[in-house]
VMD Tcl script that builds the backbone (N, CA, C; Angstrom):
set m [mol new atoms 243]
animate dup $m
set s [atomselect $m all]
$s set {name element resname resid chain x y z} {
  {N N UNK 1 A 145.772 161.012 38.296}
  {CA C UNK 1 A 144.794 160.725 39.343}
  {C C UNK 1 A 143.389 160.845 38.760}
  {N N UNK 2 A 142.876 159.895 39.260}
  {CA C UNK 2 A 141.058 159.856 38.230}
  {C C UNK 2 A 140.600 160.913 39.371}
  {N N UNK 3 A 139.672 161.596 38.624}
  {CA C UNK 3 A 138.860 162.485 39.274}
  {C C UNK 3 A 137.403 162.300 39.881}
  {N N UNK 4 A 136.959 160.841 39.635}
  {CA C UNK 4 A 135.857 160.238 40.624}
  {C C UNK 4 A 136.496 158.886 40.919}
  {N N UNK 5 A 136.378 158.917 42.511}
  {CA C UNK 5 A 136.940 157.969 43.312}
  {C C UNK 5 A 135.797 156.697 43.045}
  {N N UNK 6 A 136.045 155.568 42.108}
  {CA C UNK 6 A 135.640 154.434 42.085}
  {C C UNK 6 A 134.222 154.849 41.179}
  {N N UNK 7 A 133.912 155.549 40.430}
  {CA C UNK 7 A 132.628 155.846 40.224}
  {C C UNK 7 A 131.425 156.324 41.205}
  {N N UNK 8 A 132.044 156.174 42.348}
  {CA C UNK 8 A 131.249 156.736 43.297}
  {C C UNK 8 A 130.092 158.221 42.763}
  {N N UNK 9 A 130.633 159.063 42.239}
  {CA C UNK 9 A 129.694 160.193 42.143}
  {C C UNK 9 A 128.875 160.198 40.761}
  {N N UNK 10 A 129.395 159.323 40.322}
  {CA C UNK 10 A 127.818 159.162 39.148}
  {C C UNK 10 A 126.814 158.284 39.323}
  {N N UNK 11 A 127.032 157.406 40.225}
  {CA C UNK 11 A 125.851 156.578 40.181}
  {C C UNK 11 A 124.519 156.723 39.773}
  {N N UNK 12 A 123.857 157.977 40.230}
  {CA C UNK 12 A 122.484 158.247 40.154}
  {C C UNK 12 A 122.665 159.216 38.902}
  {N N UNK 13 A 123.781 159.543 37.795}
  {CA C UNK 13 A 123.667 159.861 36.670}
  {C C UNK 13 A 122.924 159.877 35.483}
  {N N UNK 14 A 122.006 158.911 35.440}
  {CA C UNK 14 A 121.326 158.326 34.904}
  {C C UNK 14 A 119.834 158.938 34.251}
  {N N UNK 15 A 119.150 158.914 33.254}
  {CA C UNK 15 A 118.091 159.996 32.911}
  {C C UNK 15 A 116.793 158.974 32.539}
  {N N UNK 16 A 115.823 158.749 32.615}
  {CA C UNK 16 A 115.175 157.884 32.468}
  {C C UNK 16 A 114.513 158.410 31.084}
  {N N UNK 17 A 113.770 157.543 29.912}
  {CA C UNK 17 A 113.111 157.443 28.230}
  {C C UNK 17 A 111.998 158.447 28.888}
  {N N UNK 18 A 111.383 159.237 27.776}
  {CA C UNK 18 A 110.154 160.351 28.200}
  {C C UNK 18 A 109.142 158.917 28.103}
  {N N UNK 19 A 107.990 159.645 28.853}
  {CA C UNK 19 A 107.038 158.908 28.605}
  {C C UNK 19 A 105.929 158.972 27.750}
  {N N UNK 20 A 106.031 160.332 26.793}
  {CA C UNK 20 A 105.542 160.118 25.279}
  {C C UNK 20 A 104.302 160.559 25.975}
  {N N UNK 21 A 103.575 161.573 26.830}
  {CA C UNK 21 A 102.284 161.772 27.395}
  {C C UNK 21 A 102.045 163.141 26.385}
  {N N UNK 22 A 100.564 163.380 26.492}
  {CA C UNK 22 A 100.380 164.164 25.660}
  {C C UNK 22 A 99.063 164.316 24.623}
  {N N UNK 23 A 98.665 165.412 23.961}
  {CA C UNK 23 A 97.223 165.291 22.984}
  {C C UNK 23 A 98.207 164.435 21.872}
  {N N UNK 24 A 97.678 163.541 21.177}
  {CA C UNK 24 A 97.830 162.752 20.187}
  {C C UNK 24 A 96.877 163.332 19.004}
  {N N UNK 25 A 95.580 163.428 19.262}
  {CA C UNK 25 A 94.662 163.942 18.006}
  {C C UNK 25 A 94.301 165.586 18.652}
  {N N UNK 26 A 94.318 166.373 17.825}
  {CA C UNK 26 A 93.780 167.573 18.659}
  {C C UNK 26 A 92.589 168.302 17.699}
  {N N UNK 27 A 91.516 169.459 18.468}
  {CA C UNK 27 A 90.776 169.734 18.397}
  {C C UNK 27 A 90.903 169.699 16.370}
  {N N UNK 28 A 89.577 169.348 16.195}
  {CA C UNK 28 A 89.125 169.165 15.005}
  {C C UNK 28 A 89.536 168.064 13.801}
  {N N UNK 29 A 90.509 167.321 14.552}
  {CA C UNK 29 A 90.804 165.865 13.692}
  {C C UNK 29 A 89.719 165.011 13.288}
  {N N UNK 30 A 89.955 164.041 13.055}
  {CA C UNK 30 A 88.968 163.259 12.464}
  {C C UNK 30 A 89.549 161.708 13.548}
  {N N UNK 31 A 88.860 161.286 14.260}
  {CA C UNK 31 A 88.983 159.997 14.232}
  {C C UNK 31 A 88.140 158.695 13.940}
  {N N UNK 32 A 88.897 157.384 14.489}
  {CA C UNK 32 A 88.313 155.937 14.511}
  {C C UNK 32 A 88.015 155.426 15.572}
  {N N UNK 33 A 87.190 154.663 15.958}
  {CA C UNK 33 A 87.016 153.660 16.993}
  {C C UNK 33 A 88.636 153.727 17.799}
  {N N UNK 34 A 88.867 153.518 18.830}
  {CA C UNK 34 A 90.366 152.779 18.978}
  {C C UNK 34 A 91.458 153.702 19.267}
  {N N UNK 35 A 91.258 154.927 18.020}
  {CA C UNK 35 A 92.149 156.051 18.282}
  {C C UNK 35 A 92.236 156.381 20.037}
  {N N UNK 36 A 93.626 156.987 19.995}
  {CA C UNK 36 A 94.232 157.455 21.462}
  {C C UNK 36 A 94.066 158.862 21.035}
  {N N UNK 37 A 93.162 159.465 21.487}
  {CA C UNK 37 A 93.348 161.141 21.745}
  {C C UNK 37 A 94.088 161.603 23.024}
  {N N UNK 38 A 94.133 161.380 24.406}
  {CA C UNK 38 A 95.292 162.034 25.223}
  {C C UNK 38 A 95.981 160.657 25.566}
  {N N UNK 39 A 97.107 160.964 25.690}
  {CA C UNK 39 A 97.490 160.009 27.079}
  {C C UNK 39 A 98.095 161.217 28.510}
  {N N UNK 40 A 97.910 161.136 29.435}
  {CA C UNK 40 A 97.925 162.114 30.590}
  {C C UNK 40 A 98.407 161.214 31.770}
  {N N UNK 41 A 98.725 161.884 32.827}
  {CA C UNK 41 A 98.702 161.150 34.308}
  {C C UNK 41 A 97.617 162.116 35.120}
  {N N UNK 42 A 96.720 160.884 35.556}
  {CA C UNK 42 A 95.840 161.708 36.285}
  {C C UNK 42 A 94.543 161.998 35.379}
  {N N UNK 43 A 93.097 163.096 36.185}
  {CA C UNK 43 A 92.174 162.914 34.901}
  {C C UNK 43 A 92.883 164.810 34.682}
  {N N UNK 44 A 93.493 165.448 34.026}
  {CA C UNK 44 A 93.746 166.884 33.744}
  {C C UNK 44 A 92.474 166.923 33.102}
  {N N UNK 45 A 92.340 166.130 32.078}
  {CA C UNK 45 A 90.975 165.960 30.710}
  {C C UNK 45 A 90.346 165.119 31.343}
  {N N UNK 46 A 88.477 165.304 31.203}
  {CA C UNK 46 A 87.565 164.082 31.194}
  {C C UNK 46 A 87.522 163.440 30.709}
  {N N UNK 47 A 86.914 162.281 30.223}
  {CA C UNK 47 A 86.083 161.805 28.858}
  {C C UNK 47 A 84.739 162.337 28.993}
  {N N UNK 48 A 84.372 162.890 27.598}
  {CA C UNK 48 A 82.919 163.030 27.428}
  {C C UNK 48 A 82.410 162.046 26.148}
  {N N UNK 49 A 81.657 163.117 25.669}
  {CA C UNK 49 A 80.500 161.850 24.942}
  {C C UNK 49 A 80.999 161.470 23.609}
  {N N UNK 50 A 81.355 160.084 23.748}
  {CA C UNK 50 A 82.117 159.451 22.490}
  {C C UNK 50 A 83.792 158.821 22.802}
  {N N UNK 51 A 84.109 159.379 24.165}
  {CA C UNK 51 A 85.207 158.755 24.306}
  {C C UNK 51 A 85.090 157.758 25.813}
  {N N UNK 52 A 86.379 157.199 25.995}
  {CA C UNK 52 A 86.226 156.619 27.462}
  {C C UNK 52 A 88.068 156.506 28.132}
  {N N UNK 53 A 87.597 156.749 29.187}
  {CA C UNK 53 A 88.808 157.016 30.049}
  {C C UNK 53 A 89.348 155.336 30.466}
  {N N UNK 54 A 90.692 155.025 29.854}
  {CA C UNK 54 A 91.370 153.934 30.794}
  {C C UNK 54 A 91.745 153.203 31.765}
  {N N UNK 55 A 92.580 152.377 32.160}
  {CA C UNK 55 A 92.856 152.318 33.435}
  {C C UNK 55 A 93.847 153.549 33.365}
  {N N UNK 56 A 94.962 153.645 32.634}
  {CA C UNK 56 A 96.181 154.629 32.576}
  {C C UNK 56 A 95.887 155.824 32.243}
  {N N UNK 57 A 94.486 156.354 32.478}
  {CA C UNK 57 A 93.816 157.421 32.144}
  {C C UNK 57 A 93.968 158.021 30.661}
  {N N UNK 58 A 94.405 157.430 29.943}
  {CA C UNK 58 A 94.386 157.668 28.308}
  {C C UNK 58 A 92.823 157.580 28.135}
  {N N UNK 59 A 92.699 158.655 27.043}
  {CA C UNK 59 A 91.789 159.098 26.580}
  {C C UNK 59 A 91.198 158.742 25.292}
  {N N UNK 60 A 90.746 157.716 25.169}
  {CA C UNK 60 A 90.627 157.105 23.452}
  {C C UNK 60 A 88.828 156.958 22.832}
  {N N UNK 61 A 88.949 157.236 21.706}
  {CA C UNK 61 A 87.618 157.268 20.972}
  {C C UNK 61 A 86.639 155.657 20.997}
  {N N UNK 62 A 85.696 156.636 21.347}
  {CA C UNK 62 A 84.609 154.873 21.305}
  {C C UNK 62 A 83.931 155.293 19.651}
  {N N UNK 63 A 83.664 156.332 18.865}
  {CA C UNK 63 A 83.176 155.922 17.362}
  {C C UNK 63 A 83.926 156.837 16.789}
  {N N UNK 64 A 83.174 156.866 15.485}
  {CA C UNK 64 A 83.981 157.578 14.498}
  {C C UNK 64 A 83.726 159.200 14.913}
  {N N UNK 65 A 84.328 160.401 14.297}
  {CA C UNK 65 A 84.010 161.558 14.182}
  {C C UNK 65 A 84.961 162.517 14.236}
  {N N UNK 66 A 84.567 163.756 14.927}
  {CA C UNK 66 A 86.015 164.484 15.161}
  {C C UNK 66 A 86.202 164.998 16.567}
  {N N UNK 67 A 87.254 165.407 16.968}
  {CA C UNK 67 A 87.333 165.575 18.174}
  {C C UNK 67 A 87.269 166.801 18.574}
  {N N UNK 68 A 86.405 167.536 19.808}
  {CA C UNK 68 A 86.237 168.787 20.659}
  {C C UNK 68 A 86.774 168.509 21.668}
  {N N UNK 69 A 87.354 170.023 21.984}
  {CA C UNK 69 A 88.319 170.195 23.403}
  {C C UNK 69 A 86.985 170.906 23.899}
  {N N UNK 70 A 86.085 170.876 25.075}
  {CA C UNK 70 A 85.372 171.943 25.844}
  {C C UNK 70 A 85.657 172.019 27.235}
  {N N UNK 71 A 85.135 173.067 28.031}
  {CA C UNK 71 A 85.396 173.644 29.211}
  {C C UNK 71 A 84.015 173.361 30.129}
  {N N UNK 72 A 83.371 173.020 30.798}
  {CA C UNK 72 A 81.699 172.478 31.519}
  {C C UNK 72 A 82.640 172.360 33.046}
  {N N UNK 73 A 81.645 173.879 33.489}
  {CA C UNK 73 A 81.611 174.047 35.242}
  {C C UNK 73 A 83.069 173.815 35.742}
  {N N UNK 74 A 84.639 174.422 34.829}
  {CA C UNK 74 A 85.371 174.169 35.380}
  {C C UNK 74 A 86.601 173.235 35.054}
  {N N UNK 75 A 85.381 172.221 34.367}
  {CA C UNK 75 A 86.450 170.896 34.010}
  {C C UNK 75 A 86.426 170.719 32.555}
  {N N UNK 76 A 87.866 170.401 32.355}
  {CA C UNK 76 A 87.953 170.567 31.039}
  {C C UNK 76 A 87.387 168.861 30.217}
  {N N UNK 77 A 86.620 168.600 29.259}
  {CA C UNK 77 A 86.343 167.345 28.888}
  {C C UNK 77 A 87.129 167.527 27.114}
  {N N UNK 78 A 86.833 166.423 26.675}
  {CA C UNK 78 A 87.344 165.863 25.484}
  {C C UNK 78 A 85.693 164.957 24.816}
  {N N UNK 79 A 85.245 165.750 23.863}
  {CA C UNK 79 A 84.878 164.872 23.005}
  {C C UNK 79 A 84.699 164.440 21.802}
  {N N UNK 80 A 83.916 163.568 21.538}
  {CA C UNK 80 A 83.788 163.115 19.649}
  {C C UNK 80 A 82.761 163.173 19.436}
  {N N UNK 81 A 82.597 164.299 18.640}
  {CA C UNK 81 A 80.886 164.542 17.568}
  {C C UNK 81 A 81.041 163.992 16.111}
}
mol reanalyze $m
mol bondsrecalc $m
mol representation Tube
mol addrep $m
């Protein structure tokens, strides 16, 4: 006797691919134009000065330099000096 009637109880078994979110460059790297420093859901991180926020709220470098994690009134920002 099978022990799930028709597949009935696994259906929703199923696990969905990660979505790979996360710091990509972290405090004191070096980046490029282009580089992805976060990808996130939501703003958790700002952009500050040197980066710019997405539509998908990824966090990527507008020039060259390295990257700072800081804390301002609360909110945490991301930038490139």
């Amino acid at each position: 006797m099978a022990h799930t009637k028709a597949q009935r109880a696994v259906r929703g078994n199923r696990d969905s691919a990660g979505r790979r979110l996360g710091v990509k460059k972290f405090g004191g790297e070096s980046v490029e134009p282009g580089n992805i420093i976060m990808r996130q859901q939501g703003t958790k991180f700002k952009a500050g000065e040197g980066t710019m926020l997405t539509n998908d709220f990824t966090i990527m470098a507008l020039k060259k330099g390295t990257v700072a994690f800081k804390t301002r009134q609360g909110q945490k920002y991301i930038f490139v000096k």
